[in-house]
PyMOL Python script that loads the backbone (N, CA, C, O; Angstrom):
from pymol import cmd

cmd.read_pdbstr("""\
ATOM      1  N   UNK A   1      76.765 -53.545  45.647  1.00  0.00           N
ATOM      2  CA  UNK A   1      77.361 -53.584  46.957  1.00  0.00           C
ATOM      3  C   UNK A   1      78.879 -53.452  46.835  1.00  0.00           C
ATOM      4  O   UNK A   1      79.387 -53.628  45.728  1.00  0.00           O
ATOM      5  N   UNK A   2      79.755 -53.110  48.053  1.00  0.00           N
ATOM      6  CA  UNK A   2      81.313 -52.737  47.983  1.00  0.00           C
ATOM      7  C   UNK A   2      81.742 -54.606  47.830  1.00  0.00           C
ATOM      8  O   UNK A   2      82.833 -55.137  47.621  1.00  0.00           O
ATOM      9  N   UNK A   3      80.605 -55.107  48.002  1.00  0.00           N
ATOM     10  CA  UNK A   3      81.413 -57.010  47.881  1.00  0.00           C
ATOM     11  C   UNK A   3      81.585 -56.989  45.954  1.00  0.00           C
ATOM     12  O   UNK A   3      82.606 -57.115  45.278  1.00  0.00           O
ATOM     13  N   UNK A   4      80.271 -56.799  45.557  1.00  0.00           N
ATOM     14  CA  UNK A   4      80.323 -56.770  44.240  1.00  0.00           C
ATOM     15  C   UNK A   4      81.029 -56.359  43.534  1.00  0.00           C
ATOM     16  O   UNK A   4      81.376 -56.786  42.433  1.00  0.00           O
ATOM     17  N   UNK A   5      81.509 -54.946  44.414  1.00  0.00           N
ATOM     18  CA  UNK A   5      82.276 -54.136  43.297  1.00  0.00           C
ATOM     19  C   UNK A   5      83.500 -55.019  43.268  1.00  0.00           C
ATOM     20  O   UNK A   5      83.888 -55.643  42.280  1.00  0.00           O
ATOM     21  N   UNK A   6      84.291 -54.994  44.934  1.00  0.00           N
ATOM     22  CA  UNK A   6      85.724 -56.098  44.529  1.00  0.00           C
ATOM     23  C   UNK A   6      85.757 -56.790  43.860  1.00  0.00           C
ATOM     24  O   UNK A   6      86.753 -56.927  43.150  1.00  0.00           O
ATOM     25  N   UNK A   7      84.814 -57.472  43.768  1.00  0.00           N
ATOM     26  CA  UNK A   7      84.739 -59.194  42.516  1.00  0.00           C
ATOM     27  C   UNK A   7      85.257 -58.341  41.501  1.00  0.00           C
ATOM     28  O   UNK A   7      86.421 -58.509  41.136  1.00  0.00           O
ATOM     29  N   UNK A   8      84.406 -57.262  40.889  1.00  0.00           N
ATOM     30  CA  UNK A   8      84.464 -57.110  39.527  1.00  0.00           C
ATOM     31  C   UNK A   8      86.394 -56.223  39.384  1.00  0.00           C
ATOM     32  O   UNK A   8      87.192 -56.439  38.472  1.00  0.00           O
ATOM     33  N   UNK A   9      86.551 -55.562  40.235  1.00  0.00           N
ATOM     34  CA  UNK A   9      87.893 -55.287  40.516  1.00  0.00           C
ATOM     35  C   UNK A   9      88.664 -56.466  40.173  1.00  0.00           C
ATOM     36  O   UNK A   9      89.064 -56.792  39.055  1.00  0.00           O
ATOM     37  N   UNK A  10      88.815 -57.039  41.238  1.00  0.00           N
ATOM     38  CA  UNK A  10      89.854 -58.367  41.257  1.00  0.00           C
ATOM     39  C   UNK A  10      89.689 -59.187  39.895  1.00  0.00           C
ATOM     40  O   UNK A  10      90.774 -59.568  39.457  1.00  0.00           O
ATOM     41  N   UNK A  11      88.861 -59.453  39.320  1.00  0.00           N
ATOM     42  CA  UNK A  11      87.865 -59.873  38.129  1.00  0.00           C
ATOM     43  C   UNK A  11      88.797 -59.417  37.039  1.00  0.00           C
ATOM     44  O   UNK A  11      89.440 -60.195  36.335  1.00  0.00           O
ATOM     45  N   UNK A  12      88.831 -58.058  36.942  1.00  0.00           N
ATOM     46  CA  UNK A  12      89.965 -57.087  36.228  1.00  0.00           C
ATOM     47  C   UNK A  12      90.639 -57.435  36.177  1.00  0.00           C
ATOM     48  O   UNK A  12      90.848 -58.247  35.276  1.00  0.00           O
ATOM     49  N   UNK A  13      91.663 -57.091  37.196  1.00  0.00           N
ATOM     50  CA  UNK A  13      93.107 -57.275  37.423  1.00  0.00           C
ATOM     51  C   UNK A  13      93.783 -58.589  36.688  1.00  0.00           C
ATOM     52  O   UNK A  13      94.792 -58.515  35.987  1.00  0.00           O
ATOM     53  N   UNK A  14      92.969 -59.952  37.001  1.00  0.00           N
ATOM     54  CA  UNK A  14      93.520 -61.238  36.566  1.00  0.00           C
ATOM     55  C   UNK A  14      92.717 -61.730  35.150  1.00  0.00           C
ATOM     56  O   UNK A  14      92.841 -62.898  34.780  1.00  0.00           O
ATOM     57  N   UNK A  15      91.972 -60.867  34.463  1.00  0.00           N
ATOM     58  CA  UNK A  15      91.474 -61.204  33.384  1.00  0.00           C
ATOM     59  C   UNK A  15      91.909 -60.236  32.444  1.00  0.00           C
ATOM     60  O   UNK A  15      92.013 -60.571  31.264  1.00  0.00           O
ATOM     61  N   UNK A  16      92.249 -58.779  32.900  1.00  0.00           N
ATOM     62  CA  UNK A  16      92.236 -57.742  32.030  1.00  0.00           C
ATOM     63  C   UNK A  16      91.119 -56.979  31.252  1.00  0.00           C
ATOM     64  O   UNK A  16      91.202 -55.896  30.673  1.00  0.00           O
ATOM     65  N   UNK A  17      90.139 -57.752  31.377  1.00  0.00           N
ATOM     66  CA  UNK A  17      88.661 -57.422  30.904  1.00  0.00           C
ATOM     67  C   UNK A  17      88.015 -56.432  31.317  1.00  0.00           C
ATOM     68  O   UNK A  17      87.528 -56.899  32.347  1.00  0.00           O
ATOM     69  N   UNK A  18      87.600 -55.212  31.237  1.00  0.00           N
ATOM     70  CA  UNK A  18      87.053 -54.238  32.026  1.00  0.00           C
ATOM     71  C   UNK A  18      85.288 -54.924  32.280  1.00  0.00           C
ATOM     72  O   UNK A  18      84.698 -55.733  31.565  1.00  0.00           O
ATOM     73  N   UNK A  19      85.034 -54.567  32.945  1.00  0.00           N
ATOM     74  CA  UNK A  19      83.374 -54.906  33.615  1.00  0.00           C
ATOM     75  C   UNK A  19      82.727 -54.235  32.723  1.00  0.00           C
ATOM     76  O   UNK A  19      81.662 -54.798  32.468  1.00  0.00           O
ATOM     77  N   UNK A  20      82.914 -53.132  32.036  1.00  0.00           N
ATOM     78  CA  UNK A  20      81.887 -52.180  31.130  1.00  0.00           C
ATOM     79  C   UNK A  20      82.922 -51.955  29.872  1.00  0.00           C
ATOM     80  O   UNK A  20      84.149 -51.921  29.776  1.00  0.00           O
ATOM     81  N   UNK A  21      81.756 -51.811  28.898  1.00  0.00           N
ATOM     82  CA  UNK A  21      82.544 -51.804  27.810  1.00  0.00           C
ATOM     83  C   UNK A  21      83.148 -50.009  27.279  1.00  0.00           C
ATOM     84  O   UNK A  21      82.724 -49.068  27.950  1.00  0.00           O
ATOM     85  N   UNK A  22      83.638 -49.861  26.672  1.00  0.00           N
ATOM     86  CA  UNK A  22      84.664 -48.535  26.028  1.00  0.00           C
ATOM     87  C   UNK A  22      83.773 -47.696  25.659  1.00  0.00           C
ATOM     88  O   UNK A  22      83.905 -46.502  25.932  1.00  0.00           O
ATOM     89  N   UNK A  23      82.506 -48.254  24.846  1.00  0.00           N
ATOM     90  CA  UNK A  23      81.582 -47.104  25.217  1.00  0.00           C
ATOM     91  C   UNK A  23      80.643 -46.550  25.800  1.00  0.00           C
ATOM     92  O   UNK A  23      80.015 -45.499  25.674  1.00  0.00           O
ATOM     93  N   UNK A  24      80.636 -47.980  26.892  1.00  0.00           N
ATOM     94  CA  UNK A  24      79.607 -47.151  28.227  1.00  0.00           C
ATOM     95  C   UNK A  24      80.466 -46.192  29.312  1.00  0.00           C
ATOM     96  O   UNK A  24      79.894 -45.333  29.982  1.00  0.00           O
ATOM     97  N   UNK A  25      81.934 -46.454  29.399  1.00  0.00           N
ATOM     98  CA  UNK A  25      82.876 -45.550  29.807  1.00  0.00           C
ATOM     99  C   UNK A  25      83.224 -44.524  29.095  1.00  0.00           C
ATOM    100  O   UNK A  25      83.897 -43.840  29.866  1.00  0.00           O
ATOM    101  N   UNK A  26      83.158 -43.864  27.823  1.00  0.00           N
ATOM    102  CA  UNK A  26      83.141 -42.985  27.243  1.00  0.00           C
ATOM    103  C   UNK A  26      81.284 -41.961  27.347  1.00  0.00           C
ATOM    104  O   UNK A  26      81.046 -40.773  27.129  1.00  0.00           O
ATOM    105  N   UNK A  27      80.613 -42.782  27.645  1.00  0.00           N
ATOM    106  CA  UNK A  27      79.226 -42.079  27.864  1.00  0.00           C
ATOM    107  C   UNK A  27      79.164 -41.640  29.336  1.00  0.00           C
ATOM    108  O   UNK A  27      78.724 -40.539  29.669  1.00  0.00           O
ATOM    109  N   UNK A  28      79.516 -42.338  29.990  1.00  0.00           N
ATOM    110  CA  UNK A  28      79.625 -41.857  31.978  1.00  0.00           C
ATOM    111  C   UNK A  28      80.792 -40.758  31.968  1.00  0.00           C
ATOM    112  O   UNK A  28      80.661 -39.809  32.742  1.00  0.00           O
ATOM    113  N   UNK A  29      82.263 -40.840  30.899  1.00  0.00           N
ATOM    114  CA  UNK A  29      82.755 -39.702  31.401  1.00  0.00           C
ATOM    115  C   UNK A  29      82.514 -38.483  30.859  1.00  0.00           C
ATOM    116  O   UNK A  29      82.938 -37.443  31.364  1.00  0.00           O
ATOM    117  N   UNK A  30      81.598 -38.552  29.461  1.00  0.00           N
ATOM    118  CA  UNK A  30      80.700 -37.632  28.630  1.00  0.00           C
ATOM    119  C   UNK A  30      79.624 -36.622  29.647  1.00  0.00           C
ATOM    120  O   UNK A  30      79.739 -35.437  29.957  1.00  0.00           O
ATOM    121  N   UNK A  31      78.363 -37.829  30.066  1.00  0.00           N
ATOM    122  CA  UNK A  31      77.824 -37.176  31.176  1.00  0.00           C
ATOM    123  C   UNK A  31      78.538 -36.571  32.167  1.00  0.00           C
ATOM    124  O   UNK A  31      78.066 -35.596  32.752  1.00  0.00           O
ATOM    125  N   UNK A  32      79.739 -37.067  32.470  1.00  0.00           N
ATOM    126  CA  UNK A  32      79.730 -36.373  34.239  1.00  0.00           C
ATOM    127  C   UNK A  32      80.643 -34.798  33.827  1.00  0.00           C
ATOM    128  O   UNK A  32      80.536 -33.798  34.537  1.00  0.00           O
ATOM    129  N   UNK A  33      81.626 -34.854  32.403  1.00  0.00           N
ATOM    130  CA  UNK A  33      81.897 -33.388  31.933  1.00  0.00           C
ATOM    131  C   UNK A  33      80.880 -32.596  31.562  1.00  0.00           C
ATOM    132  O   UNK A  33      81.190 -31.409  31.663  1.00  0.00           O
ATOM    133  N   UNK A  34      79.498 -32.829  31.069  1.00  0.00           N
ATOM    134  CA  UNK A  34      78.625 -32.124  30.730  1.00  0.00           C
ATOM    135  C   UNK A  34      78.231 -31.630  31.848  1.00  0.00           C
ATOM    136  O   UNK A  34      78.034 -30.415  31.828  1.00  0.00           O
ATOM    137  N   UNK A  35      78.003 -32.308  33.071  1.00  0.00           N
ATOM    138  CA  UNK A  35      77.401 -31.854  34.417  1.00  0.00           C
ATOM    139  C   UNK A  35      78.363 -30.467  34.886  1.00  0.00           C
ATOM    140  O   UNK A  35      78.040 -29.308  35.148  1.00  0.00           O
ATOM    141  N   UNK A  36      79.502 -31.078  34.860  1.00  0.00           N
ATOM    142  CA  UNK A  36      80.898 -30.107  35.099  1.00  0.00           C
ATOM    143  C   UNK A  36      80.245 -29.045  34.777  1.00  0.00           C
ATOM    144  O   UNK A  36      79.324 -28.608  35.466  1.00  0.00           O
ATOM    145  N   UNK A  37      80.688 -28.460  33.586  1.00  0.00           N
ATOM    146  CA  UNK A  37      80.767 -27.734  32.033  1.00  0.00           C
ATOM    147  C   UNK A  37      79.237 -27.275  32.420  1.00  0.00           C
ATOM    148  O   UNK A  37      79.427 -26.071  32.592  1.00  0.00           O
ATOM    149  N   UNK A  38      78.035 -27.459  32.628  1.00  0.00           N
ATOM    150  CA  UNK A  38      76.909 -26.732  33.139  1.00  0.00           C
ATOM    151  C   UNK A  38      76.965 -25.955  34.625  1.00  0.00           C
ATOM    152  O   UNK A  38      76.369 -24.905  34.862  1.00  0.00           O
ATOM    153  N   UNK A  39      77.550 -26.467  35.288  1.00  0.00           N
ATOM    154  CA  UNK A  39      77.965 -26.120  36.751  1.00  0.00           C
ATOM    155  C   UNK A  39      78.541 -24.927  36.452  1.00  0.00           C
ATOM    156  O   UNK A  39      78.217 -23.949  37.125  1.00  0.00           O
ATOM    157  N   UNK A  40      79.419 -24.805  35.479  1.00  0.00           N
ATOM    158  CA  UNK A  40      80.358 -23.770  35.816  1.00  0.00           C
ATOM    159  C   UNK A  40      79.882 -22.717  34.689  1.00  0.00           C
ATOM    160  O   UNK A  40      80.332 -21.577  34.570  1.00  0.00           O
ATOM    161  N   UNK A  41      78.990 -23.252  33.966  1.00  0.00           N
ATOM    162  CA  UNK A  41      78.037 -22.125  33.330  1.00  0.00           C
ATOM    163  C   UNK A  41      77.035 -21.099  34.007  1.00  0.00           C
ATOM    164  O   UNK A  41      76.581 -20.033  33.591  1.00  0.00           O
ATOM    165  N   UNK A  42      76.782 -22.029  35.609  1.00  0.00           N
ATOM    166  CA  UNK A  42      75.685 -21.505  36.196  1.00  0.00           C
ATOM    167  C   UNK A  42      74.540 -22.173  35.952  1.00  0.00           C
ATOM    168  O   UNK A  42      73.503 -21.604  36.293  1.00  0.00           O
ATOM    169  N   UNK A  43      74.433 -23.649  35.251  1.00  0.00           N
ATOM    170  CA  UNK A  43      73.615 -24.385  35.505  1.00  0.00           C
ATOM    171  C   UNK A  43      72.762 -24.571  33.997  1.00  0.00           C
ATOM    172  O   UNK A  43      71.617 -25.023  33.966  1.00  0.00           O
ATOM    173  N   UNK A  44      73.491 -24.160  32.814  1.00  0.00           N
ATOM    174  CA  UNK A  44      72.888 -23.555  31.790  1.00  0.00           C
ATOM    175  C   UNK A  44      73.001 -25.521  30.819  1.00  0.00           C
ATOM    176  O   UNK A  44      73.937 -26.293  30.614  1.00  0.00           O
ATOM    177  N   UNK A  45      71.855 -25.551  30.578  1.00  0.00           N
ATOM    178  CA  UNK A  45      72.134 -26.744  29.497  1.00  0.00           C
ATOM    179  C   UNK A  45      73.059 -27.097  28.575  1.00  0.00           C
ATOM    180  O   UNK A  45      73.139 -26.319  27.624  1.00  0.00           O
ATOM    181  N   UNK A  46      73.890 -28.172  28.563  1.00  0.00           N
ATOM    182  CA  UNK A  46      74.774 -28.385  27.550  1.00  0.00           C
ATOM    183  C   UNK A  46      74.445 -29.731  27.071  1.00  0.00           C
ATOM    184  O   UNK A  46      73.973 -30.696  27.673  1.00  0.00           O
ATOM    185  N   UNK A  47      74.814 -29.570  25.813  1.00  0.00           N
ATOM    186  CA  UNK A  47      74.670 -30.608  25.083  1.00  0.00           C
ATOM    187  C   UNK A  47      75.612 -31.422  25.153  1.00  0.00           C
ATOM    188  O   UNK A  47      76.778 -31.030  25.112  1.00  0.00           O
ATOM    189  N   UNK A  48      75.286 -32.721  25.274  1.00  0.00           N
ATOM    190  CA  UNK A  48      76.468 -33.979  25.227  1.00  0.00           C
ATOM    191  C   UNK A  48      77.054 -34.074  24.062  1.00  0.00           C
ATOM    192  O   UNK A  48      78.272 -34.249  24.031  1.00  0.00           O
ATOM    193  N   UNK A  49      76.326 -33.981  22.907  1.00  0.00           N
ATOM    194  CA  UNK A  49      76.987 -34.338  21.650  1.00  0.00           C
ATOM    195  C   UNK A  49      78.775 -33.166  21.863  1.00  0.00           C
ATOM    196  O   UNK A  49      79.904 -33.491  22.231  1.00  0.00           O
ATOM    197  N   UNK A  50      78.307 -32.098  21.507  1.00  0.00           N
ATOM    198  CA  UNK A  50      79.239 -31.238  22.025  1.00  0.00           C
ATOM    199  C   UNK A  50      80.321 -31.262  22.985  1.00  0.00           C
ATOM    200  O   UNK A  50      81.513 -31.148  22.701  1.00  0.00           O
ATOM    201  N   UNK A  51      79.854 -31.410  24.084  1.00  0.00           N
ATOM    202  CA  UNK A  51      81.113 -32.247  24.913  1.00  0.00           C
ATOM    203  C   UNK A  51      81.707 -33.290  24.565  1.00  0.00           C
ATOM    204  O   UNK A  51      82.814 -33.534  25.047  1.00  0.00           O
ATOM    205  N   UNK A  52      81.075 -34.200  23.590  1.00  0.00           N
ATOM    206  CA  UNK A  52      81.952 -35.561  23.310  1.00  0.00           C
ATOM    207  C   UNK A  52      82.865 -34.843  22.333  1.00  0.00           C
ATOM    208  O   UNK A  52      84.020 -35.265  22.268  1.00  0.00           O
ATOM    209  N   UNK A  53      82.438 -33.583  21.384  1.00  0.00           N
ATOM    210  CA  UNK A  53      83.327 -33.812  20.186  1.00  0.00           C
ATOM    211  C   UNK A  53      84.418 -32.772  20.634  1.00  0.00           C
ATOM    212  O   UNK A  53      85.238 -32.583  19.735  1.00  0.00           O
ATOM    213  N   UNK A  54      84.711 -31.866  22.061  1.00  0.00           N
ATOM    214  CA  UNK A  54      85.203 -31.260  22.465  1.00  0.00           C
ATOM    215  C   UNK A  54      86.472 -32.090  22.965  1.00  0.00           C
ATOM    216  O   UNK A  54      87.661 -31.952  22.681  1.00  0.00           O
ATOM    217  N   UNK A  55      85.755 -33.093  23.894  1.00  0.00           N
ATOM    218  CA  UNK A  55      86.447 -34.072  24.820  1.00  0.00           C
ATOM    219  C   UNK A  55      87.588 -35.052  23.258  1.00  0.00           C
ATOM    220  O   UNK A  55      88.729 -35.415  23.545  1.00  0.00           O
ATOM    221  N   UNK A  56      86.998 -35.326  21.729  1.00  0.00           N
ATOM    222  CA  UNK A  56      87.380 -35.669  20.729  1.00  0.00           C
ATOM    223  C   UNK A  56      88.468 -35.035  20.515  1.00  0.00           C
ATOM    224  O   UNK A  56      89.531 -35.600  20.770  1.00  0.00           O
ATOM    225  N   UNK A  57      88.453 -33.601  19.952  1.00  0.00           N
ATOM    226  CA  UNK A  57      89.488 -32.779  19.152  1.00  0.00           C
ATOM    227  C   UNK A  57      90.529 -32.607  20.236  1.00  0.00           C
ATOM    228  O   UNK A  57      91.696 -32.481  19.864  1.00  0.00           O
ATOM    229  N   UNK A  58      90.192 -32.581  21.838  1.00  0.00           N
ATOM    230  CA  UNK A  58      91.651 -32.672  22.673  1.00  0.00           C
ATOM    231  C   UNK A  58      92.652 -33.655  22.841  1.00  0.00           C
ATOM    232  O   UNK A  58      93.855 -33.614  23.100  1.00  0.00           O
ATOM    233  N   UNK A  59      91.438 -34.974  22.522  1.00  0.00           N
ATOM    234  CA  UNK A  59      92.773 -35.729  22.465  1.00  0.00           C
ATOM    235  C   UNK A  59      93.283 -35.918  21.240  1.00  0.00           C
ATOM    236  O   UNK A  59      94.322 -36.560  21.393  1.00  0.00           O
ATOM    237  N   UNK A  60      93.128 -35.730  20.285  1.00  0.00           N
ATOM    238  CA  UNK A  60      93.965 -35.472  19.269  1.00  0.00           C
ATOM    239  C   UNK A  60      94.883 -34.465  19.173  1.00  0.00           C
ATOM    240  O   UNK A  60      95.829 -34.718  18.427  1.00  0.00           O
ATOM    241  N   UNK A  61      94.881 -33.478  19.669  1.00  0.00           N
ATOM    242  CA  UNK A  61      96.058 -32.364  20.132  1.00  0.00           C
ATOM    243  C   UNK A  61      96.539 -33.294  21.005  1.00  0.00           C
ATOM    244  O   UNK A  61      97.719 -33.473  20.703  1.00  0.00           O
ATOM    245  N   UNK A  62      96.261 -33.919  21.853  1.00  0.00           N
ATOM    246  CA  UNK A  62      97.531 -34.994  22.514  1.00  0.00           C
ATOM    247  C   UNK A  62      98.228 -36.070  22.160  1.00  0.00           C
ATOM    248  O   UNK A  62      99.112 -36.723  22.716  1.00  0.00           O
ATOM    249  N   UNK A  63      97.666 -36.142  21.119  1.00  0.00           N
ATOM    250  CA  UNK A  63      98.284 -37.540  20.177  1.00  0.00           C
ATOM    251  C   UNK A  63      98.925 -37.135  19.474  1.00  0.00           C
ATOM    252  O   UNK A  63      99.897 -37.884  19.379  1.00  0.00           O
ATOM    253  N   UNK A  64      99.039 -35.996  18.590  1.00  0.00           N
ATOM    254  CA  UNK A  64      99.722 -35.441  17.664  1.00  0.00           C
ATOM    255  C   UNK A  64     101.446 -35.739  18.603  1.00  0.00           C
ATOM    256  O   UNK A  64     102.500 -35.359  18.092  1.00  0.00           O
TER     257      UNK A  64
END
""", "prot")
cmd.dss("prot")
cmd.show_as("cartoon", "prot")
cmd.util.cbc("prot")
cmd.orient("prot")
């Protein structure tokens, strides 16, 4: 519910703790680029592994 979600918001803010951990947020933003990245294939299957190690080697060109 939008009540639940605030808790876990506000929850945040004064604990610093995220509600989900680093790699269930690295898997939701995995899935939702793979969805992307098929969309704009025309709907063609992509592999997640692949997108993660894509979504990998860029940020290391940004860290450099």
């Amino acid at each position: 519910s939008y009540e639940a979600l605030c808790r876990q918001i506000g929850k945040f803010f004064r604990t610093g703790e995220p509600p989900v951990s680093e790699a269930e947020t690295i898997e939701i933003f995995t899935f939702m680029e793979a969805a992307d990245e098929s969309l704009r294939q025309g709907g063609k299957p992509v592999a997640l592994a692949d997108v993660l190690a894509k979504a990998k080697a860029e940020a290391q060109t940004l860290l450099k």
